[in-house]
N, C-alpha and C positions, 0 to 999 in steps of 0.2 A: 527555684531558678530555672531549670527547666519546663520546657512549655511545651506540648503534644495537643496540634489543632487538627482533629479528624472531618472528613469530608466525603460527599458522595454517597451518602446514604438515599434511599426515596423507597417510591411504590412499585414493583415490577410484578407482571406475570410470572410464573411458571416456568420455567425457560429462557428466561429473559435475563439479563447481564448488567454487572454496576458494578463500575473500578473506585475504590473507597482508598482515598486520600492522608496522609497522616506526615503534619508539617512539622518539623520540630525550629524548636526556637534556634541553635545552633548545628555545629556539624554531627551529622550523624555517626561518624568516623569516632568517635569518643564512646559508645554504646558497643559492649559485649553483644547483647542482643534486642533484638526491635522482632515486637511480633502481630497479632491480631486477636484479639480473644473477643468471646459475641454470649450476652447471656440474653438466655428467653424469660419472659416472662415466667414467676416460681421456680426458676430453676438456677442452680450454680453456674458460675461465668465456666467458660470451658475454654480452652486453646484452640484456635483454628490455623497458624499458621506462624511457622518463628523461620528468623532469618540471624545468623551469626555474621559477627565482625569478617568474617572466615569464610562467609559462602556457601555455609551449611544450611540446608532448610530443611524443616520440619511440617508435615500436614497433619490436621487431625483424621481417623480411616473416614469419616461421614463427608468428608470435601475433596479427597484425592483425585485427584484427574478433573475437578472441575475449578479448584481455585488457585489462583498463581501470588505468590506473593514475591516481592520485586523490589528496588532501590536506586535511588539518584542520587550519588553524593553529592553533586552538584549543586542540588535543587534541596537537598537536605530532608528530602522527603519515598518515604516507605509508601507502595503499596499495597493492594490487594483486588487483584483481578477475581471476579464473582461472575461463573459461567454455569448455562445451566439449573440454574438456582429452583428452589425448591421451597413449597412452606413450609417446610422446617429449620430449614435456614433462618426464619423471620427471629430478629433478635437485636437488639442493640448492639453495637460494635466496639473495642475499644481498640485504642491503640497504647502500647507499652514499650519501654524501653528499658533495660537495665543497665546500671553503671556498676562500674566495681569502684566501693572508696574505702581503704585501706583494705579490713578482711572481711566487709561486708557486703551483700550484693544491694545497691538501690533500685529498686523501681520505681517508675514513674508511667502516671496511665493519663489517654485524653480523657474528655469528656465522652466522647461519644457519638456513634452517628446511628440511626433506627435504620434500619430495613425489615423493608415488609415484602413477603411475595405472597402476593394471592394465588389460590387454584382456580 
């Protein structure tokens, strides 16, 4: 039922910045937590960035002080500000949300967005 459309992925230099988009189908205000997770190729998905109902956020230490992650009830849509960037960084992106239903946690991920940063 719920739906996570990720955006703003592309090709950037070294240095270079891309704000990555994540739309949910209803209000975001329903989700304990909404975050960012990015896996690289051969490697395990990893956390990059969590945001609580509550205003708490979360960095992974490899993106501290260069990535921002951000929200719009509004617009029902989670970001992630990408400064500085790095080819290590290069990785598919997800976007996630969890619900609490009864005593369980649900998650829910997008499909995805690629970024790549060249050297």
């Amino acid at each position: 039922q719920v739906q996570l459309v990720e955006s703003g992925g592309g090709l950037v230099q070294t240095g270079g910045s891309l704000r990555l988009s994540c739309a949910a189908s209803g209000s975001i205000l329903r989700f304990v937590r909404m975050g960012w997770y990015r896996q690289a190729p051969g490697a395990q998905r990893e956390l990059v960035a969590t945001l609580t109902s509550g205003g708490s956020t979360n960095y992974a230490d490899s993106v501290k002080g260069r990535f921002t992650i951000s929200r719009d009830n509004v617009k029902n849509t989670v970001y992630l500000q990408m400064d500085s960037l790095k080819p290590e960084d290069t990785a598919v992106y997800y976007c996630n949300a969890d619900l609490i239903s009864a005593v369980r946690v649900v998650s829910h991920w997008g499909q995805g967005t690629q970024v790549t940063v060249s050297s």
